[in-house]
N, C-alpha and C positions, 0 to 999 in steps of 0.2 A: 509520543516522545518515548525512546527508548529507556528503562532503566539506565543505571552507572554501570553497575556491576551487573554481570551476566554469566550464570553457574551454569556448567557445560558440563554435561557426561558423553563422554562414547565408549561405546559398548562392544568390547570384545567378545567372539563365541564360534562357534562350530557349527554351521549347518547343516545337515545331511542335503545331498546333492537328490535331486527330485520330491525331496521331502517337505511338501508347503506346508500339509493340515499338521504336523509335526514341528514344522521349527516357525507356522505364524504364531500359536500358544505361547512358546519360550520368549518370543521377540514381544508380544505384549505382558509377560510378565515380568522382565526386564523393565521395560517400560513403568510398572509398576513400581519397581526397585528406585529406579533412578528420580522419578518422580517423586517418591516419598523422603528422598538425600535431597530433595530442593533443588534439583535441577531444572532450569529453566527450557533449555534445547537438548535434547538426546538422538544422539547419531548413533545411526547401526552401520555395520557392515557392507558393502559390495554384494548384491545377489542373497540376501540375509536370508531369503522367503524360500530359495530354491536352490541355493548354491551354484557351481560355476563350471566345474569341469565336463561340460556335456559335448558328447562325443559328434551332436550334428545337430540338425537344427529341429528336426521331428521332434526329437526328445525334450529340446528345449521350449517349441511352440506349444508342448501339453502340460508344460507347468507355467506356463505363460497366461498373464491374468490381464484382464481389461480394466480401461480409467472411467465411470469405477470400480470396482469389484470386491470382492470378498476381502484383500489386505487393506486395501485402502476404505473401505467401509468400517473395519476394525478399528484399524487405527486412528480411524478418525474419531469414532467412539470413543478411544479410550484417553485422547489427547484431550478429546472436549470436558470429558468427566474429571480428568486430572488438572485442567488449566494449563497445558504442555503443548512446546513445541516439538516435533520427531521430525529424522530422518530417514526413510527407511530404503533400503536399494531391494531390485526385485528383477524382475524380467516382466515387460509390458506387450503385450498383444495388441495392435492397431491396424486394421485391418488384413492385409496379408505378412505384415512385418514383423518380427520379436523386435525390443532396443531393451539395452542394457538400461537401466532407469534408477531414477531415486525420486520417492514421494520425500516431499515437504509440508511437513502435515502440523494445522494449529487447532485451536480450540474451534475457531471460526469454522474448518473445513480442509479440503483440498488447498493449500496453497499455488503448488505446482510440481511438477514430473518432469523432471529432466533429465534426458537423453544422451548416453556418456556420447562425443563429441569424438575421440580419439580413439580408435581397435587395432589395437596389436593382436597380432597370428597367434593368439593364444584364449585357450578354454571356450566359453562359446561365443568370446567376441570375434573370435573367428567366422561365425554363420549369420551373428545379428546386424540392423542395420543402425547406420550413425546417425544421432541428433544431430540438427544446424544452428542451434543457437546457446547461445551463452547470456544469460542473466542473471539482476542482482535482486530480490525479492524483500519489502520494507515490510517486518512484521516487528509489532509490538516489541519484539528483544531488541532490535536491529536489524541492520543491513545483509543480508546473509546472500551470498555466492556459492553455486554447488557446483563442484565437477566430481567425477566419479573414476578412482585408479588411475590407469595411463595419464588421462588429462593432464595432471598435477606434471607429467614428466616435462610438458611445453609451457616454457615460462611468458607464453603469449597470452595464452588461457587464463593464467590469473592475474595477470594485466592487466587485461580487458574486465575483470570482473572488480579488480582494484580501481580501475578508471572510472567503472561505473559506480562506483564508493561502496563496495562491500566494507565492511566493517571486519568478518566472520567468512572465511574460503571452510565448509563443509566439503569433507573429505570421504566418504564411505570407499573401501577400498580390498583388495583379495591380493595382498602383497604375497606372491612366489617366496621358495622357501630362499631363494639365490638374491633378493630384493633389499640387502640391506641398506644400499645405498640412498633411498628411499626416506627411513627414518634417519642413518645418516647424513643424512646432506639437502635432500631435496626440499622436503617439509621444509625444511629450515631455510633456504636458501629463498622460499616461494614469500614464506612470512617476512625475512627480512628487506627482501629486495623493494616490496610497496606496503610495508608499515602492515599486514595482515596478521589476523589471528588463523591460525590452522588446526582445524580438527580432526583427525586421520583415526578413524575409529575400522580396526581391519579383522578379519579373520585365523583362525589357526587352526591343524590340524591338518587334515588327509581326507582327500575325494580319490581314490584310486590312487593311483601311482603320484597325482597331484600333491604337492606340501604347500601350505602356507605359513607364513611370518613372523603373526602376529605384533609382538611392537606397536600398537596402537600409540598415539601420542595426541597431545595438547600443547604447542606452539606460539609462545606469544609474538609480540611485533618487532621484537629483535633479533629473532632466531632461537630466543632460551627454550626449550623443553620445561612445560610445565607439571607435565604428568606424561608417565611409559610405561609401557604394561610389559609382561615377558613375553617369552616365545611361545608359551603353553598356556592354556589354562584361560577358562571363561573368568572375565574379571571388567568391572566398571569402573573405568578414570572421571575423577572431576577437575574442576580447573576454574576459578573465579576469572573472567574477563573484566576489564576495564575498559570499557565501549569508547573513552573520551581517546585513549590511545591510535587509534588507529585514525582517527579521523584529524592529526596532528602529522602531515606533513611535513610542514614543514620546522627543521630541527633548528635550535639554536646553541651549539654549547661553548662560542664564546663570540658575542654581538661584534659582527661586523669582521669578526676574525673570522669565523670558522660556523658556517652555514651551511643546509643542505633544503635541497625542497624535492622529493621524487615525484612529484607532478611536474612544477613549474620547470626543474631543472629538466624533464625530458629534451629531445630532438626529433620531432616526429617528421621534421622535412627529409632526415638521413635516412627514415628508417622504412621508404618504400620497399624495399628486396622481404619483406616480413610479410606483404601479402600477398607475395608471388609464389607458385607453384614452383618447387625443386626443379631445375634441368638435370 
């Protein structure tokens, strides 16, 4: 049974681009930080382990780590020792393939690795290959849902992760310096449309000519901003969750007048053209 309350850090920071044995340290020392603030789940970054702007896919394949390997043996280590859940995004190597990825790492172990789902013609999702699935993973905090960047732009994606009762949409993400629309509107529009909590924990800084964001945020199941980080600057948001919220569909705020239910009130007979392929 999941606690009530669920203390959430995500963890803004700066990676160096090809730099793993240099930014896995930083990421488990963070880890350290936010574990010691009483954070139950801590989410890093988009590409935390390796960063993002790689100019082709060589470059990318040689900082490319296998499931398991050296981050995800780390990290497992350090979540067991701490009683902590992480999320950490990285670049995965599976046989001839790189995928943009994110461990889900608990005391127990390996949770799961999931595959961003959605690549835009940009940095090296440009070269790697896409996840096909989307799941919602029951660990001791809760329900927790992952997509990674882009994904969150398709508000199918967290539907589906809402439907299957996420609790918690985990967000690791490499918001572009031009991406404001993102913490403005999007986060928001994702947690409010199926009662979700949202945790967009992103990057900043410069990989070449590359800018990132920052803005990191924490999102309750209305749309409010619980926590925002700035544009610069390594820095950890926390955010108390309320786990009973999300799992409260259906709204009443005046009996018989004035009701909502975002499951029941769907239409999913109207809504075959949503798994059709674009003409």
């Amino acid at each position: 049974m999941a606690s009530a309350v669920l203390k959430v850090a995500a963890v803004q920071m700066a990676p160096e681009l090809g730099a793993v044995e240099i930014n896995r340290p930083r990421v488990l020392a963070k880890l350290e930080v936010a574990a010691g603030a009483g954070a139950g789940l801590i989410v890093f970054p988009e590409c935390v382990t390796s960063g993002y702007n790689f100019s082709d896919l060589d470059a990318a394949r040689r900082v490319a780590e296998t499931m398991p390997g050296p981050t995800s043996e780390a990290v497992v280590g350090t979540c067991r020792r701490l009683g902590v859940h992480a999320v950490v995004g990285l670049l995965e190597r599976a046989a001839d393939r790189v995928y943009n990825s994110a461990l889900l790492v608990g005391p127990e172990g390996l949770v799961a690795c999931y595959r961003k789902t959605h690549l835009p013609c940009l940095g090296v999702d440009r070269f790697v290959s896409a996840g096909d699935r989307l799941a919602v993973h029951d660990t001791p905090l809760g329900r927790l849902g992952l997509l990674i960047c882009y994904d969150l732009r398709f508000p199918e994606a967290a539907r589906v992760l809402a439907l299957q009762g996420a609790d918690v949409i985990v967000h690791p993400t490499n918001w572009h310096w031009t991406s404001d629309d993102f913490p403005d509107f999007i986060t928001r529009a994702r947690a409010r449309e199926s009662r979700v909590y949202v945790v967009s924990a992103d990057r900043w800084g410069h990989e070449g000519e590359a800018r990132y964001l920052g803005r990191s945020q924490v999102v309750d199941v209305s749309g409010q901003v619980l926590a925002e980080a700035g544009r610069e600057g390594d820095t950890i948001l926390y955010a108390d969750l309320d786990l009973d919220k999300p799992r409260q569909k259906h709204m009443v705020l005046e009996p018989g007048v004035f009701e909502s239910d975002l499951v029941a009130d769907r239409r999913p007979d109207l809504y075959g053209p949503l798994s059709e392929r674009a003409r």
